[in-house]
matplotlib code that plots the C-alpha trace (Angstrom):
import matplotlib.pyplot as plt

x = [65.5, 64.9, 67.5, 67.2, 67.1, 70.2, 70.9, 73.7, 76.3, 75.7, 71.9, 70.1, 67.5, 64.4, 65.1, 62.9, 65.0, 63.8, 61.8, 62.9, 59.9, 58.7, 59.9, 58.0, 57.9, 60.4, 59.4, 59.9, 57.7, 54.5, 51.3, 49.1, 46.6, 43.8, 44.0, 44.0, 40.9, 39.2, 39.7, 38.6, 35.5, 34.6, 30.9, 29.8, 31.8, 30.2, 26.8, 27.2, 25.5, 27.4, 30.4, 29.1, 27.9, 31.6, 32.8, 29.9, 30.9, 34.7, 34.1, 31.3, 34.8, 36.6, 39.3, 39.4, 41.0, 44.7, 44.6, 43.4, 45.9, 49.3, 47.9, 46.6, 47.8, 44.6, 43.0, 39.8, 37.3, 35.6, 38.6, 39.0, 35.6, 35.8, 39.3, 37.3, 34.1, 36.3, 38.5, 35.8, 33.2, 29.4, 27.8, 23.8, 23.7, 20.2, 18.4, 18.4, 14.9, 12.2, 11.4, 9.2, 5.9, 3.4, 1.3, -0.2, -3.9, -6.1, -8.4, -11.3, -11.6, -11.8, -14.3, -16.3, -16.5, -17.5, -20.6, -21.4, -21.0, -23.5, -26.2, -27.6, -29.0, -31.8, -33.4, -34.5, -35.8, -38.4, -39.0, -40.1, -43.6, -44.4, -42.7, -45.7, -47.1, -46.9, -44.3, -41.7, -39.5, -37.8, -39.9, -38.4, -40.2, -41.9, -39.9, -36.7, -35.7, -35.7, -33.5, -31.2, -30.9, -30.3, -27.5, -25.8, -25.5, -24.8, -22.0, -20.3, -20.5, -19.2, -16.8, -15.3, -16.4, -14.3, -11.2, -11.3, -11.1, -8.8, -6.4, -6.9, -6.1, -3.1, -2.0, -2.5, -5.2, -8.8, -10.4, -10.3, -11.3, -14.1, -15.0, -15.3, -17.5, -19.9, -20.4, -20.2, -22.5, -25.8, -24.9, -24.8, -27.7, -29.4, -28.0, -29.4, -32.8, -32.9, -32.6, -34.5, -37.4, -36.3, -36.6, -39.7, -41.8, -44.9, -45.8, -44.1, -43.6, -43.1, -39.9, -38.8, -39.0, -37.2, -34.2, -33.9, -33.6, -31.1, -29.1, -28.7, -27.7, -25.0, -23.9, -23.5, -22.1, -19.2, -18.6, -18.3, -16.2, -13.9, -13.4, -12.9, -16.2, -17.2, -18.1, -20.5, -22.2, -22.4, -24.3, -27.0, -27.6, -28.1, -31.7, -33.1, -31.2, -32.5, -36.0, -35.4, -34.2, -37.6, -39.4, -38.4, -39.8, -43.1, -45.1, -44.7, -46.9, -45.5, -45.8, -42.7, -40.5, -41.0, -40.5, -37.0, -35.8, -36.2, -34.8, -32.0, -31.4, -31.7, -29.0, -26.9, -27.4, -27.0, -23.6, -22.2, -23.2, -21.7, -18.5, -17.9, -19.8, -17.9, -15.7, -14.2, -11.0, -13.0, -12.8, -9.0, -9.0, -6.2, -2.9, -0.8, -3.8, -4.7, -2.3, -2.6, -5.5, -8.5, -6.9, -4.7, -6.6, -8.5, -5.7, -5.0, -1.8, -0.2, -0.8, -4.4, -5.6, -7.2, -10.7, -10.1, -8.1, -11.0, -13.1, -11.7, -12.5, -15.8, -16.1, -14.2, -17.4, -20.0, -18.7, -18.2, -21.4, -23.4, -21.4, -22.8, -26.3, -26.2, -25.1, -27.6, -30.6, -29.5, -32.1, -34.5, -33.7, -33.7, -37.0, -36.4, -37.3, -35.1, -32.3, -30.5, -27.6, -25.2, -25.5, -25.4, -21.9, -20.6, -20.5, -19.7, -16.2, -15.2, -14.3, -11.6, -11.0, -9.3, -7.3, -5.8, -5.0, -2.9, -1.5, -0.2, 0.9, 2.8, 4.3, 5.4, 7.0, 8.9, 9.7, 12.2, 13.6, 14.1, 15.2, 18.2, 17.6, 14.7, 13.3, 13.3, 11.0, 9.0, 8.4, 8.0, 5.0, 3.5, 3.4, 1.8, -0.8, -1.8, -2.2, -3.9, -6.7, -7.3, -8.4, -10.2, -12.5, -12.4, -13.7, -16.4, -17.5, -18.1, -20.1, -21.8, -22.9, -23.4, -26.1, -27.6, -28.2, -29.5, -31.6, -35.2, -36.5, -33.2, -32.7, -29.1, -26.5, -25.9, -22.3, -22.5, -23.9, -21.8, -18.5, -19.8, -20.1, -16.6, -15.2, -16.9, -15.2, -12.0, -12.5, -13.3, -10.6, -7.8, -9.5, -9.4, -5.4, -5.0, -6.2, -4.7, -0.9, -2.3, -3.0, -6.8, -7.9, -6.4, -8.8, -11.9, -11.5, -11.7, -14.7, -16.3, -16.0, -17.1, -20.3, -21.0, -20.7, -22.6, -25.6, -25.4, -25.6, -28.2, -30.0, -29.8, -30.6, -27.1, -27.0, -28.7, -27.7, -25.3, -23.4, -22.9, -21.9, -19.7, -18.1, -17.5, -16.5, -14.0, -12.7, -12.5, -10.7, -7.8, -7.3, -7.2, -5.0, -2.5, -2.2, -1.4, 1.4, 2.7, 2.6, 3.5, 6.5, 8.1, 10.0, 9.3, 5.4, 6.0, 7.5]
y = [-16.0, -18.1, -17.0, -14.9, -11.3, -9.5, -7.4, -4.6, -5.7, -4.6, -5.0, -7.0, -10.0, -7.6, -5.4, -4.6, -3.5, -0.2, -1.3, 1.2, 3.4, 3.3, 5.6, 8.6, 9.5, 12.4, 15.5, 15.8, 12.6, 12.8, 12.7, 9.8, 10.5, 8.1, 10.4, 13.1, 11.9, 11.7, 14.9, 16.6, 14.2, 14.1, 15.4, 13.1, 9.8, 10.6, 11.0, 7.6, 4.5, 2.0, 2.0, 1.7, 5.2, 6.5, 4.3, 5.7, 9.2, 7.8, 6.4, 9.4, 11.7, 9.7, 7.7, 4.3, 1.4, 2.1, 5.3, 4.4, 1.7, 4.3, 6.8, 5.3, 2.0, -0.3, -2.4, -0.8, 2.0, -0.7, -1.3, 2.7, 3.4, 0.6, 3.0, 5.5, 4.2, 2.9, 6.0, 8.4, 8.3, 8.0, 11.7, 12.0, 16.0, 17.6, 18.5, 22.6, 24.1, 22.1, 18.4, 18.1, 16.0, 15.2, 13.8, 17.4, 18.4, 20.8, 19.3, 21.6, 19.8, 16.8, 17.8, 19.1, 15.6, 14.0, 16.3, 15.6, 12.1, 12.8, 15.1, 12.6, 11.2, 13.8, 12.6, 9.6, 12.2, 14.1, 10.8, 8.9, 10.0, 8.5, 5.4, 4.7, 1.2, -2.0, -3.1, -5.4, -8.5, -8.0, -4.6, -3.0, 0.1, 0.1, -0.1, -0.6, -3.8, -2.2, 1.1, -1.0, -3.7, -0.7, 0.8, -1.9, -2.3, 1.3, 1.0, -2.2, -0.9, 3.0, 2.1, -0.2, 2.1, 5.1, 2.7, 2.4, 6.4, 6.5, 4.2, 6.2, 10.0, 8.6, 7.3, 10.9, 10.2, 11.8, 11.5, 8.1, 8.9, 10.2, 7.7, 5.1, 6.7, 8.0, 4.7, 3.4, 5.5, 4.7, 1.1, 1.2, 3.0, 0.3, -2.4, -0.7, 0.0, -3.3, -5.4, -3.3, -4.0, -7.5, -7.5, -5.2, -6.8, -5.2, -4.4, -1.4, 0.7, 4.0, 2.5, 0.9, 4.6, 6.1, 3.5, 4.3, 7.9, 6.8, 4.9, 7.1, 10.1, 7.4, 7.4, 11.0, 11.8, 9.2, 11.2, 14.5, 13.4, 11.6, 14.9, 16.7, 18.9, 18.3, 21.8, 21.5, 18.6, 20.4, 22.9, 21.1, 19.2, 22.7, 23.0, 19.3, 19.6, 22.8, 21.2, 18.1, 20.6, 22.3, 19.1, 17.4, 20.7, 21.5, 19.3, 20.1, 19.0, 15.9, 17.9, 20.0, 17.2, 15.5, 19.0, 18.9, 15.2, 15.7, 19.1, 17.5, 14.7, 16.9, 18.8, 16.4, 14.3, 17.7, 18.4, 14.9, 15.0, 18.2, 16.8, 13.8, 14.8, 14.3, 16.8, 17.5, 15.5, 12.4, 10.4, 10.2, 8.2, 7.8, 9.0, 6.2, 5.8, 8.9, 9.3, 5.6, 4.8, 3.5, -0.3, 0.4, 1.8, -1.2, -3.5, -3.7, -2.1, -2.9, 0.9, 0.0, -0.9, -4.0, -4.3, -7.1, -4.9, -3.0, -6.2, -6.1, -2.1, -3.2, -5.9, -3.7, -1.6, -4.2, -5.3, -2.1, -0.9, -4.2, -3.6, 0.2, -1.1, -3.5, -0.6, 1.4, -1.0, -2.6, -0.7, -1.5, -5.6, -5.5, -3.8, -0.2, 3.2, 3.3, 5.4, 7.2, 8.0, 5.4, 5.6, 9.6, 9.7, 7.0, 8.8, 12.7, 10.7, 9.4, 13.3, 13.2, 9.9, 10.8, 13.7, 11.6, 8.9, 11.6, 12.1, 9.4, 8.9, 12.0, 11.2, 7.8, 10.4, 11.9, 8.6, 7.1, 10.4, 10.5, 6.8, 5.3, 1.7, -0.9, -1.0, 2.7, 2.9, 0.1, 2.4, 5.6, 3.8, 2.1, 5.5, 7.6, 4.9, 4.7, 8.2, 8.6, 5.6, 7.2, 10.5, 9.0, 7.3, 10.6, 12.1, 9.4, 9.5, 13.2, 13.1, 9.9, 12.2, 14.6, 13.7, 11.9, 15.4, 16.8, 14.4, 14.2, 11.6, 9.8, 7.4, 7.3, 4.9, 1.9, 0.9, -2.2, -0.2, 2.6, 0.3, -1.8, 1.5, 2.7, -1.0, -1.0, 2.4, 0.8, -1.6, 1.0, 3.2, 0.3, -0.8, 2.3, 2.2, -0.9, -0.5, 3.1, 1.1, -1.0, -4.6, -4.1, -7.4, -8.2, -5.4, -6.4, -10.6, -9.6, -7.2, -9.4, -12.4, -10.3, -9.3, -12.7, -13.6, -10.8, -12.2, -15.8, -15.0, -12.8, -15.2, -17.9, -15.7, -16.9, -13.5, -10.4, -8.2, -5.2, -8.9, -10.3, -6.8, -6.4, -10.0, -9.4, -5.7, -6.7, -9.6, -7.8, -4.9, -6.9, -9.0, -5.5, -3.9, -7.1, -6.8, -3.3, -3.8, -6.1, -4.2, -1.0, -1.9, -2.8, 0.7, -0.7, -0.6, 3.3, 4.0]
z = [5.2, 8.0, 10.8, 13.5, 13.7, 13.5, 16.5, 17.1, 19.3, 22.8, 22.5, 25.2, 23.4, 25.2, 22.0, 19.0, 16.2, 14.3, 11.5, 8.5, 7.2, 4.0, 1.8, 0.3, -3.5, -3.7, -4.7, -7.7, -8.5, -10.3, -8.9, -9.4, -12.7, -11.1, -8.1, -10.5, -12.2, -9.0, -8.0, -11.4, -11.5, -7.7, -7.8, -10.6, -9.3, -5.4, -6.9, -8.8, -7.7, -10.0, -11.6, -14.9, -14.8, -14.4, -17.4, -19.9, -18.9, -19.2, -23.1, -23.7, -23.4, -26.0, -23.8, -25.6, -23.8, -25.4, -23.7, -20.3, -20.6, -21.4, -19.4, -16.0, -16.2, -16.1, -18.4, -19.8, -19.1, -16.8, -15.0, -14.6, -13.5, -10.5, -9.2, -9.5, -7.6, -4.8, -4.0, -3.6, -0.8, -2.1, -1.5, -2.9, -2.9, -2.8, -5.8, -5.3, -4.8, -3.7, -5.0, -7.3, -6.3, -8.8, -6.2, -5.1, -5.3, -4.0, -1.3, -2.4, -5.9, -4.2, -1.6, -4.8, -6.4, -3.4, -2.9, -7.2, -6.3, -3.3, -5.0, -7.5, -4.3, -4.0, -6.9, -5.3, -2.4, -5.5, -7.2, -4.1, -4.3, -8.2, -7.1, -4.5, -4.5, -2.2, -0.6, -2.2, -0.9, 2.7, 3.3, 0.7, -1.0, -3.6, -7.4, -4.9, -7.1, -10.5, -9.2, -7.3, -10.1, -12.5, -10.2, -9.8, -13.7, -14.5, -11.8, -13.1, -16.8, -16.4, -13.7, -17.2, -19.3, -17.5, -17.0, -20.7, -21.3, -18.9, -20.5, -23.8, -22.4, -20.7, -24.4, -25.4, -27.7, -26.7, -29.8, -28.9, -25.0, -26.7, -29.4, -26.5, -24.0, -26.9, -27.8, -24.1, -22.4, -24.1, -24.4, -20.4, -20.5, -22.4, -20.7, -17.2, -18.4, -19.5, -16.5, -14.7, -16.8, -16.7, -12.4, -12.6, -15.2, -15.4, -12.1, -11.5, -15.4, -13.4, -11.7, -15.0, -16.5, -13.4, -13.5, -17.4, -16.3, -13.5, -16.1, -18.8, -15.8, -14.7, -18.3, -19.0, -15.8, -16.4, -19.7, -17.6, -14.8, -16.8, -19.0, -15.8, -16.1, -12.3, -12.1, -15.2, -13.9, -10.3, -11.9, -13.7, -10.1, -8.2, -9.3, -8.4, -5.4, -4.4, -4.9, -3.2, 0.3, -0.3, -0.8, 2.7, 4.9, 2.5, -0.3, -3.9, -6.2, -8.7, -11.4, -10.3, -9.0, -12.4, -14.3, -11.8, -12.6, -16.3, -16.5, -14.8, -16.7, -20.3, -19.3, -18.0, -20.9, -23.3, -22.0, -22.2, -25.8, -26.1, -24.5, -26.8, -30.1, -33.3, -35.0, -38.5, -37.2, -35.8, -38.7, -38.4, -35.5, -32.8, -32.9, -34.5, -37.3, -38.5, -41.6, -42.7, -45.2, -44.7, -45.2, -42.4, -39.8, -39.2, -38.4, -34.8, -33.0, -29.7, -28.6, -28.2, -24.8, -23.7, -23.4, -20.9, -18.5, -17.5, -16.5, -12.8, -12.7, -13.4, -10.7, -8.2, -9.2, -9.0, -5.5, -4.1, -5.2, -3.7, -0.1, -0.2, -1.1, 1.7, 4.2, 3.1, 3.2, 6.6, 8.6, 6.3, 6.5, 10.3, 10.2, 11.4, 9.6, 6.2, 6.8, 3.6, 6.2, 5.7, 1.9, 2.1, 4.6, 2.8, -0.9, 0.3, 1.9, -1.1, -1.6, 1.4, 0.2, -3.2, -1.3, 1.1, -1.9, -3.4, 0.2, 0.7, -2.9, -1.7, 1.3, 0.4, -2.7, 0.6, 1.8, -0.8, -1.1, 2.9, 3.4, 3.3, 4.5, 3.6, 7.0, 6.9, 4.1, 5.5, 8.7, 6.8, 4.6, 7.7, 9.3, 6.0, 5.7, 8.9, 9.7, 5.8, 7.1, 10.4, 8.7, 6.5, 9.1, 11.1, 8.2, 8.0, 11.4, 11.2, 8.2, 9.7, 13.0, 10.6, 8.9, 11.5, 13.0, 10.0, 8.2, 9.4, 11.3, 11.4, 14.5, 16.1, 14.9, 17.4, 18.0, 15.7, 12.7, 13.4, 13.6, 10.4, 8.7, 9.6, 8.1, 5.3, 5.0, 5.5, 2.8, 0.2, 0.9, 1.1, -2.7, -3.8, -2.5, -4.2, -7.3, -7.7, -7.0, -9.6, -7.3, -8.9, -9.2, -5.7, -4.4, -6.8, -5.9, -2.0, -2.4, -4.9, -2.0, 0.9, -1.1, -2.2, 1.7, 2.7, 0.0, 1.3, 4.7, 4.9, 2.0, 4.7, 7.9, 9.5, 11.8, 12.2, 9.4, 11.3, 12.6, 9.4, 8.1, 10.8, 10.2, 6.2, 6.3, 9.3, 7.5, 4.3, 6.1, 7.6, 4.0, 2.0, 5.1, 5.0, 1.0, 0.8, 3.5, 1.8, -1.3, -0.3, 1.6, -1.7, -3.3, -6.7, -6.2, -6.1, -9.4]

ax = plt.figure().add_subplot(projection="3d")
ax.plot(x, y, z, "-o")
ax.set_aspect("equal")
plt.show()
């Protein structure tokens, strides 16, 4: 075994003997059954991503292991399945047709619960002449404190409140959607009217009645938009709004603006009720309790939602509604005219807002289907979101210049308000991002922190306040930017 080459006689030593070639299996041979296999179960093994998928399909076709063993000579069905895997190439076909994205809406049902978010705003326009009085604290109207107090309350409590429904329609059950915002909405309403009288005392009874109005309208609008009747609560707006464009160009007497706001408010309130009033089937409760008896149904059941998983929906609510207060009263704090603009631009974009949520939602849909690497999807997601916050603060800025334009006696935006404006635009949109991938109380801790900053510094004069708005919406921004990076580049936050 370990002498020299043999050589033919006559050979010189430069000579490289002829190495025999392997033989072939004759003709007559079989061919090999793995090979076999593969060929007969080549779209499913190419379309597998493990070989544990071949083996279920090898054992859900009745080979047991004493088969597998006579027949191709391997152990098991594990054994099998890992031949298989390795002799044919991967191959992900297409589905046919076109992919299916649940991610699609219509832009102009967005754009319509942007301007129902906005027209609630005209009320204030009616009402301002029976809130007349003396100034309040910083140069603020008069009855400013109660309303905003009220607001802020209303907003904290049906941003919970609709969380809650939410949570119970996407168990399937709206009977108990229902049972929680007809007990919800006038306990808000309470709760609003409340502090208000609690801030206003007893200086200022008209505004106390005016924020009970606004809080019980916050109530019953949550019912409506949460049971998807935009277009009902559009229409019982029309009228007050309608009177509110005639009462900016000509006077109308208070009678009629307070015949406008109640008329309103009764049928906004009348349809909610309508929405969410009891049936013959309400005493059966939700789904999982409605053939048990009456023992049973009290007991609790892990199909029930917590109430403690809406709390950060209600701070991301409390926060974000502070920041847009703030925006909206800056003029008024640095001692210009008051300016509604801010306020006004800021709640018709949450309309383009939700469409380009589901947009990106969409294309980061297109993106796992379209990437093959990590650092592919990475760049794909950077790309969508970037392009999904630019036209979002496109959007902004035109409805900012917008109304600028069209609202009377409205000074021009600066280019430190006008940039604070467009952050604080960022920071809503990236916590709205957040908190629909589900990183809530990521986006209601940095909102509740910049409007806690945003308090203290303006509390303790540190900076004019456009700086300081400028400095916390800025900061804010690049926190809630940096998070969803780092969220969204994961694959698994897009399930």
């Amino acid at each position: 075994m370990t002498g020299s080459i043999w050589l033919p006689p006559g050979a010189s030593s430069d000579t490289v003997p002829g190495v025999p070639k392997q033989r072939r299996s004759p003709s007559w041979a079989e061919p090999d059954p793995i090979d076999e296999l593969a060929a007969r179960l080549d779209e499913f093994v190419a379309a597998a991503v493990h070989p544990d998928e071949i083996a279920a399909l090898l054992e859900s076709d009745g080979m047991s292991d004493d088969q597998i063993r006579e027949r191709y000579g391997v152990k098991n069905s594990f054994a099998l399945a890992e031949e298989l895997y390795d002799r044919v190439a991967r191959r992900f076909p297409e589905p046919d047709g076109p992919a299916h994205d649940p991610w699609q809406i219509g832009l102009l049902g967005c754009l319509l619960r942007g301007v129902v978010f906005a027209l609630p705003g005209f009320g204030y326009v009616l009402g301002a002449p029976l809130l007349a009085g003396h100034p309040e604290s910083f140069g603020l109207p008069a009855g400013t404190l109660p309303l905003l107090s009220g607001a802020l309350v209303g907003w904290t409590w049906n941003q919970g409140l609709a969380h809650r429904a939410y949570s119970w329609l996407g168990l399937g059950d709206k009977l108990a959607a229902r049972h929680s915002l007809l007990v919800g909405a006038p306990l808000g309403a309470l709760l609003g009217a409340a502090v208000a009288l609690a801030v206003a005392g007893t200086a200022h009874p008209t505004a106390v009645i005016f924020a009970a109005g606004q809080s019980a309208y916050l109530g019953a609008a949550t019912v409506l938009l949460v049971m998807g009747r935009e277009r009902a609560l559009l229409a019982t707006l029309l009228p007050m709004t309608a009177g509110a464009v005639v009462a900016m160009v000509h006077p109308v007497p208070n009678a009629a603006r307070l015949v406008l706001l109640l008329g309103s408010l009764l049928a906004v309130t009348t349809l909610a009720l309508l929405e969410v009033r009891p049936s013959d089937s309400w005493l059966k409760g939700r789904g999982e309790l409605r053939d048990q008896p009456q023992r049973a149904r009290s007991q609790k059941t892990t199909m029930s939602p917590r109430r403690t998983a809406s709390l950060p929906y209600a701070l991301f609510g409390l926060s974000s509604g502070a920041l847009v207060l703030y925006a909206a009263l800056s003029d008024t704090l640095t001692g210009q005219p008051h300016s509604a603009v801010a306020a006004v631009a800021l709640t018709l974009s949450m309309g383009p807002a939700e469409w380009l949520l589901y947009r990106f939602r969409s294309g980061s849909l297109t993106g796992i289907r379209n990437s093959r690497t990590p650092k592919a999807f990475w760049r794909t997601t950077a790309l969508t979101l970037t392009l999904c916050l630019t036209a979002y603060l496109a959007a902004l800025l035109t409805l900012t210049l917008l109304a600028t334009t069209l609202w009377p006696h409205t000074p021009r935006s600066n280019a430190v308000s006008l940039t604070g404006l467009l952050l604080l635009g960022m920071v809503l949109w990236t916590g709205l991002l957040l908190q629909s991938f589900g990183a809530v109380l990521a986006a209601a801790t940095t909102c509740c922190a910049a409007a806690a900053a945003q308090t203290l510094a303006l509390l303790t004069h540190a900076a004019g306040p456009h700086w300081i708005a400028l400095y916390v919406y800025g900061t804010t921004a690049l926190v809630q930017v940096v998070l969803a990076g780092a969220l969204l580049s994961r694959v698994t936050a897009h399930r």
